[in-house]
GUVO-183994 format. One line per 10 residues: their letters; for each residue x, y, z of C-alpha. Coordinates in Angstrom, 1 decimal. Each point is the difference from the previous one (the first is absolute). Layout:
residues N
A> X,Y,Z  ...
END
This chain:
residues 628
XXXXXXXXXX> -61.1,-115.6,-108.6  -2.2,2.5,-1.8  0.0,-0.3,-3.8  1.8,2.0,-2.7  -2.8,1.1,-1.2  -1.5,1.7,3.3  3.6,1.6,0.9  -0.2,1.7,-3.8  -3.1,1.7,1.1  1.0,0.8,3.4
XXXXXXXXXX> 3.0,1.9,-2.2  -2.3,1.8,-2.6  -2.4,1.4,3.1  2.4,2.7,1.4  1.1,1.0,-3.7  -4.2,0.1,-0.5  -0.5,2.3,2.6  2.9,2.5,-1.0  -1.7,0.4,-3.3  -3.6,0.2,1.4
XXXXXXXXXX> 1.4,3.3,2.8  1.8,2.0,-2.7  -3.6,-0.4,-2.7  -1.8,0.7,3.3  2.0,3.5,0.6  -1.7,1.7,-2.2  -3.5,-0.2,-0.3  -1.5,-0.8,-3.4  3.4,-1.2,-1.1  -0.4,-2.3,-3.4
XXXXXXXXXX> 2.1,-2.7,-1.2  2.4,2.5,-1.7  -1.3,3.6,0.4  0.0,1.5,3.5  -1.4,3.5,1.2  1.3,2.0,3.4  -2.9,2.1,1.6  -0.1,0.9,3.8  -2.8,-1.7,1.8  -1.2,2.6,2.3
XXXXXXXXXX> 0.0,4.0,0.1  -0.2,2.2,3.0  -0.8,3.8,-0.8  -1.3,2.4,1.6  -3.3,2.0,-0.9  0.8,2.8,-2.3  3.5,-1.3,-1.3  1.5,-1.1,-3.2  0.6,-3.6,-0.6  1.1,-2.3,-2.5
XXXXXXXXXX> 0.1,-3.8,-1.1  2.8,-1.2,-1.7  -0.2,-3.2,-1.9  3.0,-1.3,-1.7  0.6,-2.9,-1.8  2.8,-2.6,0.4  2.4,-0.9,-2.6  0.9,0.9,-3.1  -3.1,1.6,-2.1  0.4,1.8,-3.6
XXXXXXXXXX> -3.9,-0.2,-0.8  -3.2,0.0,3.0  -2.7,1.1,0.7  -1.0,1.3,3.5  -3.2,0.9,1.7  -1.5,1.4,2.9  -3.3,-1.1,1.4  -2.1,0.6,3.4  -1.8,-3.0,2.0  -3.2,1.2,1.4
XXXXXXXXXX> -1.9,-1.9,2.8  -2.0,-2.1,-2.8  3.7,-1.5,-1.1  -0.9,1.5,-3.8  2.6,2.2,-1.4  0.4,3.3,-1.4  2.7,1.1,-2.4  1.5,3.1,1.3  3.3,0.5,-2.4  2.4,-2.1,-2.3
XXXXXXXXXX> 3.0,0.4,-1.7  1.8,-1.4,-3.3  3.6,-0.5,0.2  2.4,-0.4,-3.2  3.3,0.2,0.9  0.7,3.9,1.2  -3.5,0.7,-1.4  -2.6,0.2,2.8  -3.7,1.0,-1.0  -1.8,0.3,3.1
XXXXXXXXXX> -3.7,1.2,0.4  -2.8,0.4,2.6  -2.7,-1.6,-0.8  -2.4,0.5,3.1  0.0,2.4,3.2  -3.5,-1.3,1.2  -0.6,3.8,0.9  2.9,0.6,2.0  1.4,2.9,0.5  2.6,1.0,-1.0
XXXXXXXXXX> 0.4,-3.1,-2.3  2.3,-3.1,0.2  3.3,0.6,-1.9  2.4,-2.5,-1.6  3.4,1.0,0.3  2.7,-2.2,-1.1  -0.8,-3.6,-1.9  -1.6,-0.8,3.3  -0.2,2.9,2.9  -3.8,0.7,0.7
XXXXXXXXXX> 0.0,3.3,2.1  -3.0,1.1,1.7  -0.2,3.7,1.5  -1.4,0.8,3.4  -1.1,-3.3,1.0  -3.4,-0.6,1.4  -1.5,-2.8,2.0  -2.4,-0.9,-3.2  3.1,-0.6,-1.4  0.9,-3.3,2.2
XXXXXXXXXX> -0.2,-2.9,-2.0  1.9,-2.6,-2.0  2.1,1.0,-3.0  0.8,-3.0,-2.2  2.8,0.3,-2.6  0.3,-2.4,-3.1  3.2,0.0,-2.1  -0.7,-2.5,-3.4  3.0,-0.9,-2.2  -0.3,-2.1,-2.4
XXXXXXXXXX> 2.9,-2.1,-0.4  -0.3,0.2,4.0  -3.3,-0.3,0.6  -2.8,2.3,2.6  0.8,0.5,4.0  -1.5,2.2,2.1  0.4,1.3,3.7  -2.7,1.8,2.7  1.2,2.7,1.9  -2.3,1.0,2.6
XXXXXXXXXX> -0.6,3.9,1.2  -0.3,1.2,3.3  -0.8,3.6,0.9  0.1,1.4,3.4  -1.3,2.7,1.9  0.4,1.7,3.6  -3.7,0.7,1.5  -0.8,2.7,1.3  0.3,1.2,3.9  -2.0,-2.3,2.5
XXXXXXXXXX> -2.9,1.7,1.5  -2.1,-1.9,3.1  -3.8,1.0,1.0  0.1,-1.3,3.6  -3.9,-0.5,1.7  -0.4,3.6,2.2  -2.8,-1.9,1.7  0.1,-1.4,3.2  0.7,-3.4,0.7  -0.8,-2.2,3.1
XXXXXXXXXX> 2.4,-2.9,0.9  -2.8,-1.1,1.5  -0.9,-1.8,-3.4  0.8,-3.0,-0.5  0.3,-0.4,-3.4  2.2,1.8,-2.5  -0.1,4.1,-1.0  0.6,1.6,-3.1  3.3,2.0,1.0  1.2,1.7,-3.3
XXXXXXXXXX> 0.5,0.2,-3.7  3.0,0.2,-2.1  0.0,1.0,-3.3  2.9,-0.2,-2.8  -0.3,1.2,-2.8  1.3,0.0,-3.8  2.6,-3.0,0.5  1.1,-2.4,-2.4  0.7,-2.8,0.9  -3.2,0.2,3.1
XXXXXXXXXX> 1.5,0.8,3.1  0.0,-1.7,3.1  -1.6,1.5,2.5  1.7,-0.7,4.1  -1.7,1.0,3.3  2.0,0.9,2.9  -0.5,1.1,3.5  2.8,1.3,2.6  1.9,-0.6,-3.0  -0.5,-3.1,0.1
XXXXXXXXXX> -1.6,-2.1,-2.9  -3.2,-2.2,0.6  -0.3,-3.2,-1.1  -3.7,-0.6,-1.0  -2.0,-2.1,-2.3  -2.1,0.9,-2.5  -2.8,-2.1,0.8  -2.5,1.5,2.5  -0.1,-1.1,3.9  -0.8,1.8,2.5
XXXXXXXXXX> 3.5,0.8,1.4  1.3,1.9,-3.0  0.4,-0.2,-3.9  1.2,2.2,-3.1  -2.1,0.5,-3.2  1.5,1.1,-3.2  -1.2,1.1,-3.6  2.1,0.6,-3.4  -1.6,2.4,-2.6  1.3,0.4,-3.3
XXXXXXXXXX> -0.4,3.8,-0.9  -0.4,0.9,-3.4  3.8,0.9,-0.4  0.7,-3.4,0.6  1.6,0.4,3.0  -1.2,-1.6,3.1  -1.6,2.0,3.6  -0.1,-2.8,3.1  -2.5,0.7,3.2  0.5,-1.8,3.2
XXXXXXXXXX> -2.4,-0.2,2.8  1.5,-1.0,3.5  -2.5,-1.4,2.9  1.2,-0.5,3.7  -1.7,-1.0,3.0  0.8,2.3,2.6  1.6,0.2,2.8  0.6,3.0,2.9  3.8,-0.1,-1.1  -1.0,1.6,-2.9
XXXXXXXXXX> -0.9,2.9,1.4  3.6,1.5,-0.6  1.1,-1.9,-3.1  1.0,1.2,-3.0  -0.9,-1.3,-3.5  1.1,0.4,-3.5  0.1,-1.8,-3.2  2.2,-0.6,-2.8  0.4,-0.6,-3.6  2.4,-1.9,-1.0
XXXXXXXXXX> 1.5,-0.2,-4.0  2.3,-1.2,-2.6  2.3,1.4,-2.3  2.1,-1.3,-2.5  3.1,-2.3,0.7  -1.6,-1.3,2.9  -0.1,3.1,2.0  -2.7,0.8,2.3  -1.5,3.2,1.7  -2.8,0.7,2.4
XXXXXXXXXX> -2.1,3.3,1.0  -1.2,0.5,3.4  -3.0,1.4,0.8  -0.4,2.4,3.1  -0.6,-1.5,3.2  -3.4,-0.1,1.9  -1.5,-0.4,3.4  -3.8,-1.4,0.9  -2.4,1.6,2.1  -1.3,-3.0,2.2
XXXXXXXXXX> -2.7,-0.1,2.7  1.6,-2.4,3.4  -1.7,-0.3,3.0  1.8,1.0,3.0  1.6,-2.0,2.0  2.1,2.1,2.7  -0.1,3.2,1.5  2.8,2.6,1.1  -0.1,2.6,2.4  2.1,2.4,0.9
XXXXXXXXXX> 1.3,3.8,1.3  0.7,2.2,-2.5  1.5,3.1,1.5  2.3,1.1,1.9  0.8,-2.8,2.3  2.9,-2.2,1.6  0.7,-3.7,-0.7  -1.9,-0.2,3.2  -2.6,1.0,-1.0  -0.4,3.4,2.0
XXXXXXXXXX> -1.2,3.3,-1.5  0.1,3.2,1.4  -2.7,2.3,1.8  -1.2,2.6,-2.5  1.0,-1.9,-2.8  -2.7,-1.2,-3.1  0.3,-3.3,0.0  -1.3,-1.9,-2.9  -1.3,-4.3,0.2  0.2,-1.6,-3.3
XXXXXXXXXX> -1.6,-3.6,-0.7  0.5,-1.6,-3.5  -1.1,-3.2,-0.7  1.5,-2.2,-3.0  -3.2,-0.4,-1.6  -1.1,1.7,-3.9  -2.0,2.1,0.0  0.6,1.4,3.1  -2.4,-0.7,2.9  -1.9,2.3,2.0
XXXXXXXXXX> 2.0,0.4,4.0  -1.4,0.5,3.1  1.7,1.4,2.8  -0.9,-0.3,3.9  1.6,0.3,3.2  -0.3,-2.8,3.0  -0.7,1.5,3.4  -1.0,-2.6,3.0  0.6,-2.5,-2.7  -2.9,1.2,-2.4
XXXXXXXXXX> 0.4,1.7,-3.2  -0.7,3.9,-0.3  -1.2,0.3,-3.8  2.0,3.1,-1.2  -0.4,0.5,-3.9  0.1,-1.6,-3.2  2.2,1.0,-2.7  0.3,-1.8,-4.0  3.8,1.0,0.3  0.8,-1.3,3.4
XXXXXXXXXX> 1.5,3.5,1.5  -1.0,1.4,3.2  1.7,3.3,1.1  -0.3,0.3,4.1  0.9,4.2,-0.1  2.0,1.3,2.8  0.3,-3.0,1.8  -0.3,0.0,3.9  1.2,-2.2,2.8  -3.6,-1.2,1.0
XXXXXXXXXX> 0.0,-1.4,-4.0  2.5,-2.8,0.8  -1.5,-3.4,-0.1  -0.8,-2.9,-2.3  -1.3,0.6,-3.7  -1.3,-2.8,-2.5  -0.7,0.1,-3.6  -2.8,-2.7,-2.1  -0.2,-0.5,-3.7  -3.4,-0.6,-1.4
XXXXXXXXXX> 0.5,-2.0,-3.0  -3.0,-3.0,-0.4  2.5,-1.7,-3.1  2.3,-1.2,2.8  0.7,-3.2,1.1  -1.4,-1.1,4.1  3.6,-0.1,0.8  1.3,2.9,-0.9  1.8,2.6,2.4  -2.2,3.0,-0.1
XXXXXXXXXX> 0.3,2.2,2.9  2.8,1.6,1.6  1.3,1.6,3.5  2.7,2.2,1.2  0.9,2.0,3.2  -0.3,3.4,-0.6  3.0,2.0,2.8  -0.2,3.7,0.1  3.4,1.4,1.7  -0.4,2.9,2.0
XXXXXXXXXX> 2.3,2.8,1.9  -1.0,2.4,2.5  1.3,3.0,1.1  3.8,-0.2,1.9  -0.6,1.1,3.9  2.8,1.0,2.1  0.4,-0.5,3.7  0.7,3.9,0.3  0.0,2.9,-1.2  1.4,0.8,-4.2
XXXXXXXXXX> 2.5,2.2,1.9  2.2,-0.8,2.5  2.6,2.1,1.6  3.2,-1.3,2.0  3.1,1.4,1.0  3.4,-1.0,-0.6  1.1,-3.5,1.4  -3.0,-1.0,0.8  -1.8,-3.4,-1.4  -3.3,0.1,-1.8
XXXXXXXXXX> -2.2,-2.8,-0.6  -3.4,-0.2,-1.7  -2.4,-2.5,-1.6  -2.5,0.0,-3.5  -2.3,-2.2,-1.1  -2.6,-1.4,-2.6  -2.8,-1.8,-0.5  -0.5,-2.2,-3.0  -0.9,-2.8,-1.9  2.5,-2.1,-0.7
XXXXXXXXXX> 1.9,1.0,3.2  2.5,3.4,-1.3  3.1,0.1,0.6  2.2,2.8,1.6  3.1,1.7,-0.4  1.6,3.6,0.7  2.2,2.1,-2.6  1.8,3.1,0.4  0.9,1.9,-3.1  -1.2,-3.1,-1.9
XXXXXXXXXX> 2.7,-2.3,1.9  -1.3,-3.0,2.1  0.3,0.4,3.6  -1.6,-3.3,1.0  -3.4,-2.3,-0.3  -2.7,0.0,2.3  -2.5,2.6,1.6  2.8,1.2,2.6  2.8,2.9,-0.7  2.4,0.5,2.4
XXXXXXXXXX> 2.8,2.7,0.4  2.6,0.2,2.7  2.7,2.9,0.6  -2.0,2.6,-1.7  2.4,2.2,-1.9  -1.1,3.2,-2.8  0.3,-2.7,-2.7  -2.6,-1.7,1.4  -2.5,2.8,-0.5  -2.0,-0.4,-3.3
XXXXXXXXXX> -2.8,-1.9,-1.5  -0.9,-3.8,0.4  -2.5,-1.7,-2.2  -2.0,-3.5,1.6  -0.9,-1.7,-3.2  -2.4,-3.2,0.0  -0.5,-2.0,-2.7  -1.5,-3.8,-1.1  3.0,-1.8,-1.6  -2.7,-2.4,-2.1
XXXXXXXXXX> -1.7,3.2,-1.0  1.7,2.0,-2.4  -0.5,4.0,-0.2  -2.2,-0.1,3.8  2.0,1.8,2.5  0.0,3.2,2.6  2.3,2.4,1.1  0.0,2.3,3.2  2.3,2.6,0.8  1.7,0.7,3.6
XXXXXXXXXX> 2.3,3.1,0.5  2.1,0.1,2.6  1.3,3.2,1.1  3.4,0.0,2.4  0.8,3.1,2.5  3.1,1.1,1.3  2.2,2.8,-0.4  1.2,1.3,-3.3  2.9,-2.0,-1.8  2.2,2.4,-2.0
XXXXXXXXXX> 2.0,-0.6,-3.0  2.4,2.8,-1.2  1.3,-0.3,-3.6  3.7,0.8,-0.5  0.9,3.5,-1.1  0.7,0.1,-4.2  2.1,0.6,-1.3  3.0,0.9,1.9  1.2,-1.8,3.5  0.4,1.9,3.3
XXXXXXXXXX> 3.5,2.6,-0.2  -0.6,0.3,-3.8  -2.3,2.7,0.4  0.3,4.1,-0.7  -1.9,2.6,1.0  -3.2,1.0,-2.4  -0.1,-3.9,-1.4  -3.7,-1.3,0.0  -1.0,-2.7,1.6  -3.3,-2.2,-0.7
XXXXXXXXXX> -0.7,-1.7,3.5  -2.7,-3.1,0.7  -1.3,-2.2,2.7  -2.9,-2.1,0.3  -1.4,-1.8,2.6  -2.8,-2.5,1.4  -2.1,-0.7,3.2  -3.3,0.5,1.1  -1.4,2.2,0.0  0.8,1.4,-2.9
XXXXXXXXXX> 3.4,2.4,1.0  0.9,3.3,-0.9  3.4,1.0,-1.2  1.3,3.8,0.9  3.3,1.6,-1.0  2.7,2.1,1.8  0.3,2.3,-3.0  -3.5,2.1,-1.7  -0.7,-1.3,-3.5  -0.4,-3.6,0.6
XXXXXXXXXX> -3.4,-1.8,-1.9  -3.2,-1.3,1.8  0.1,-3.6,1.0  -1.3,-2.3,-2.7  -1.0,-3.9,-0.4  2.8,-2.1,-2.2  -1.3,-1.9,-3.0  -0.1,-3.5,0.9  1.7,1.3,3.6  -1.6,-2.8,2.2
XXXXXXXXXX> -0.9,3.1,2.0  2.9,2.0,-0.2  -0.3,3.9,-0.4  2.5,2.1,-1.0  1.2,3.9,-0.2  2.8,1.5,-1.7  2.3,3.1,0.2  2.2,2.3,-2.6  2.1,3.1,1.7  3.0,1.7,-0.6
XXXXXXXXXX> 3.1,-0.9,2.1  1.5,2.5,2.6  2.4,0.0,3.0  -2.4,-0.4,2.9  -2.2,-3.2,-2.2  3.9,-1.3,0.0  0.3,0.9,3.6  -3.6,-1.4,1.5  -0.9,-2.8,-2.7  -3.8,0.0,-1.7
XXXXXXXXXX> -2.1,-2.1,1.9  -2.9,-2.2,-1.0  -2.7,-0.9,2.9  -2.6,-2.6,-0.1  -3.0,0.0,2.5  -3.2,-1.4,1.0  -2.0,-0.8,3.6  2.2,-3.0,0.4  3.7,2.2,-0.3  2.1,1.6,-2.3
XXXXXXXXXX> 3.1,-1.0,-1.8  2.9,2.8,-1.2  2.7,-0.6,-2.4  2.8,2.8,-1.2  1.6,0.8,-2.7  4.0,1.1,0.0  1.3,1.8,-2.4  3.9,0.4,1.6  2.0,3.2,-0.3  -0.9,1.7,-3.2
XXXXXXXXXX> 2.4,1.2,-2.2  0.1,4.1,-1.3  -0.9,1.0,-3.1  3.8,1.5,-0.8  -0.3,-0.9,-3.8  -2.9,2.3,-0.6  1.4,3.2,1.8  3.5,-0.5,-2.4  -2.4,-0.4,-3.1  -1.4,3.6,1.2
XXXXXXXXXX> 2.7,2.0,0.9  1.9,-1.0,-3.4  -3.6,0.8,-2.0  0.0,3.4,1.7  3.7,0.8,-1.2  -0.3,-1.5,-3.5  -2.7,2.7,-0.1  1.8,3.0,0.9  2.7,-1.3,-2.4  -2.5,0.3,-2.8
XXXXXXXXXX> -1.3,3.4,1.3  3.0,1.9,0.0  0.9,-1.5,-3.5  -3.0,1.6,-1.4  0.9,3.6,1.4  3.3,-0.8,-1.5  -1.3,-0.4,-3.5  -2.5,3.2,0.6  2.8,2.4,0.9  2.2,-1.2,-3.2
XXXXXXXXXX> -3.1,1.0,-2.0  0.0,3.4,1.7  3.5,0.4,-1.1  -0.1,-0.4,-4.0  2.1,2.4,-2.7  2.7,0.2,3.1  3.2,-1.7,-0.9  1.5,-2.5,3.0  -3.2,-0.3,1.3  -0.6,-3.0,2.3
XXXXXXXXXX> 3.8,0.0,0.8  2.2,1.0,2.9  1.1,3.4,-0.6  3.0,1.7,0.9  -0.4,2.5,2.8  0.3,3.8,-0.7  -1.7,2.4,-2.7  -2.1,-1.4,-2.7  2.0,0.0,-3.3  -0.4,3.6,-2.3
XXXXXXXXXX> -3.5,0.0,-1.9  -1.8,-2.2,2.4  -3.4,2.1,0.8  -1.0,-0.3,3.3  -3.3,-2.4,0.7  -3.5,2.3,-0.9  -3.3,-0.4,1.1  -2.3,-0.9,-2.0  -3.9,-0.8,-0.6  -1.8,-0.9,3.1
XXXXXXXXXX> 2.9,-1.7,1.5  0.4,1.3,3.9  3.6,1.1,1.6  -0.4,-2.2,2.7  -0.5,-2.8,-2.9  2.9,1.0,-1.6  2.2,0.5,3.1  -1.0,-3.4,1.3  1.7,-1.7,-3.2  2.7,2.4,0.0
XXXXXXXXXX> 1.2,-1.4,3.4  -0.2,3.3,1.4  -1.5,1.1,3.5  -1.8,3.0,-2.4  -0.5,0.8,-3.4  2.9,2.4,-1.0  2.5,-2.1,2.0  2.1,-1.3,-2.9  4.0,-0.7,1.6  -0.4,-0.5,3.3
XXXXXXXX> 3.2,-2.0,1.4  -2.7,-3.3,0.7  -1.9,0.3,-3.2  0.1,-1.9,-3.4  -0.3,2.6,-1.9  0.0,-0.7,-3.2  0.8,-3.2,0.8  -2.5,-3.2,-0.5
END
């Protein structure tokens, strides 16, 4: 059992500890006077800041001051403050040629403007009471600052991966940071992991300078040993910062490629024209060889040709391009291709062959003649063929539709519609764009086929006499037919459009009787025969309807005639009371003067509208008279 006097401590250790943490919270802290500053501030370059220092409890009467810790540890009054109640005197005592000063705002706010990084150090503030006694706090400043972009000076030289040790690759530089930077390498995006000790496989090499600003520029140097991978990678660096509240940022820098020197190590050769995945080109066409080897720089190529199994030197090119212009059938054959490079290894592939095809057509022959003539119902048979390399192929079109494959055409039952044009095509199915075409006519005889066309616009027994009539035949054969009319008038025979040699003729008249009675005809002839179609009309109808319309003109005419003499003789007849009314027969009334003669007016004139048979007739028993 332990004794009393060990459990009592055990008791007082935890109460101990309490009371050590809350007089540890507060730096500084006294016995009885305690003083609140912040321990660190983060700003950044060119703001405001301020340190607040405060202290704890209940304080009538203190004094408070503000110093700055250099690197020595001495101290350098910067501001104080005398506090009486609500009285505060508060003064400057020392801006250490800053600018713009320190100010002391408040009992205990020291404010500086546009903070700089000569401005990072410690600021110590001591409160002293006296019934309470001195304490004091440190509140450390930290400014920050972004640097500025990331630029990299790669090496422009060329490097060999031959070496074996390690290269200078680039510099990065990053400048006018606070705090210094860090400074990343990267390639395919990718960040390397290197030392920064030399060896000979790779290392980094860095440097801090402190510019007169204060602020801080970092340059990093990045050696590789090389490899022919590198040949396409890409490199960049990047620098890498803080900010305050524990943020970061970085800057990139832009990316880089090397320019390296590689023996080579394989060669490729190859067609570049024209050709199939065969491998064949075609006669007439420029064919170009291309050899590139994977070497840097690029190697000087030979190119040669093996005949009876020995090489036929051709020319030597730094690009690796030979051009055979026009190629020709007697060109085909076996072409090689040799990289000089003296950097490569014993091993290494440095010549190339390929087979060089040249596809060729000739000419289409055909077993007879480009003309051929049959007649109708018979068969005809003929034959075409090529010669070519790789073997053509053969097929016959007519009117660009496939009649069949092979060299042979055969046509039985030979009608008109078999006349026309055939075209024997050959062509290389593993040789694009090289083909032929020949073309056979074949002409058909026989005697003429006729084909009327129907009679527009009326039928047969709707006809009258005088209608016109536009009549039209065509027809076919060979040789070529002629077409001849019953009636004069009709036009010369003429080839259709697009007839598939049909010819036609056509014919306008004027119906009559006898056309009605004997038809128009429409004859077709050649060597072989003729061919006759006619055209009915039926019986045609007289033309009643126009006679009527005459004979009533006519009278409406003498109508309007005799009206106008009417109105002439009433004129003749003014001052005469009754005029232009039937009269009673007998003497004219007392006073009435008998009709005179006047002017140049003639008595037959006058007699004629009188009525009379001469002029002094005046009451014959079949006159008018005076009478209208």
């Amino acid at each position: 059992m332990e004794p009393p006097e060990a459990w009592a401590r055990k008791r007082r250790a935890p109460r101990l500890l309490v009371l050590a943490l809350l007089l540890g919270a507060h730096p500084g802290a006294l016995a009885e006077l305690q003083v609140s500053v912040p321990p660190l501030v983060e700003v950044m370059r060119g703001e405001p800041v301020a340190l607040d220092c405060t202290p704890l409890g209940a304080h009538r009467q203190y004094q408070l001051k503000w110093f700055l810790t250099d690197r020595s540890g001495a101290r350098h009054l910067l501001a104080e403050a005398e506090v009486q109640g609500s009285e505060v005197q508060a003064r400057v005592q020392d801006a250490r040629g800053r600018s713009p000063p320190y100010q002391l705002e408040s009992p205990g706010r020291l404010v500086l403007a546009e903070a700089q990084v000569s401005d990072e150090w410690d600021y110590v503030c001591v409160v002293t009471a006296e019934a309470a006694g001195t304490a004091e706090a440190t509140s450390r400043l930290q400014v920050f600052a972004k640097p500025e972009a990331t630029d990299v000076s790669p090496n422009k030289g060329t490097l060999s991966v031959t070496d074996e040790s390690a290269q200078e690759i680039a510099t990065c530089h990053s400048r006018n940071g606070n705090p210094a930077p860090q400074i990343k390498w990267y390639r395919n995006g990718e960040a390397l992991q290197l030392p920064m000790e030399m060896n000979s496989n790779g290392y980094i090499t860095s440097r801090t300078v402190r510019e007169a600003s204060g602020l801080q520029s970092l340059t990093s140097s990045l050696y590789l040993r090389l490899h022919k991978d590198d040949r396409d990678a890409e490199f960049h660096c990047s620098a890498h910062y803080t900010l305050p509240q524990g943020r970061h940022g970085h800057l990139d820098s832009q990316a880089f490629r090397l320019t390296l020197h590689y023996p080579t190590e394989h060669v490729q050769f190859w067609v570049d024209s024209p050709a199939t995945a065969e491998g064949w080109v075609r006669e007439g066409d420029s064919v170009q060889l291309v050899c590139r080897g994977d070497g840097n720089p690029s190697p000087e190529y030979i190119f040669y040709r093996l005949q009876d199994k020995e090489e036929k030197m051709l020319e030597a090119d730094p690009a690796g391009n030979w051009t055979l212009e026009k190629v020709q059938r007697s060109q085909s054959g076996t072409y090689g291709c040799r990289a000089e490079d003296f950097d490569a290894a014993e091993d290494a592939e440095l010549s190339q062959t390929l087979e060089l095809r040249v596809a060729y057509l000739d000419p289409i022959e055909f077993s007879d003649k480009e003309e051929l003539f049959s007649t109708l119902g018979k068969t005809v048979s003929t034959n075409c063929s090529a010669q070519g390399l790789p073997t053509p192929a053969l097929r016959w079109t007519k009117d660009s539709v496939p009649l069949g494959d092979g060299p042979t055409l055969s046509l039985s039952s030979i009608t008109f519609d078999s006349a026309g044009t055939y075209v024997c095509e050959a062509y290389m199915p593993t040789v694009p764009l090289l083909s032929r075409t020949r073309i056979l006519k074949l002409l058909v005889e026989g005697s003429p086929e006729l084909r009327p066309e129907e009679t527009q616009p009326k039928a047969e027994g709707s006809w009258r006499e005088g209608d016109e009539v536009r009549l039209a035949c065509s027809a076919r054969g060979y040789p070529e037919p002629k077409l001849a009319w019953s009636e004069l008038g009709g036009s010369p025979t003429e080839s259709v459009p697009r007839g598939q040699g049909w010819v036609s003729s056509t014919l306008t008249v004027k119906l009559t009787n006898t056309m009605s009675q004997n038809g128009i005809s429409c004859e077709a002839s050649n060597p072989h025969g003729n061919a006759r179609h006619v055209f009915h009309f039926g019986t045609l109808a007289p033309q009643t309807s126009q006679a009527g319309v005459a004979v009533m003109a006519v009278a409406v005419s003498v109508g309007l005639l005799l009206l106008v003499v009417a109105a002439f003789y009433c004129m003749r007849r003014k001052g005469r009371p009754g005029c232009c009314r039937r009269g009673e027969k007998g003497a004219p009334p007392p006073g009435d003067p008998e009709l005179s003669h006047s002017g140049s007016q003639q008595p037959e004139q006058t007699g004629l509208l009188m009525g009379g048979t001469s002029g002094g007739a005046r009451h014959g028993s079949g006159g008018f008279g005076d009478e209208c």
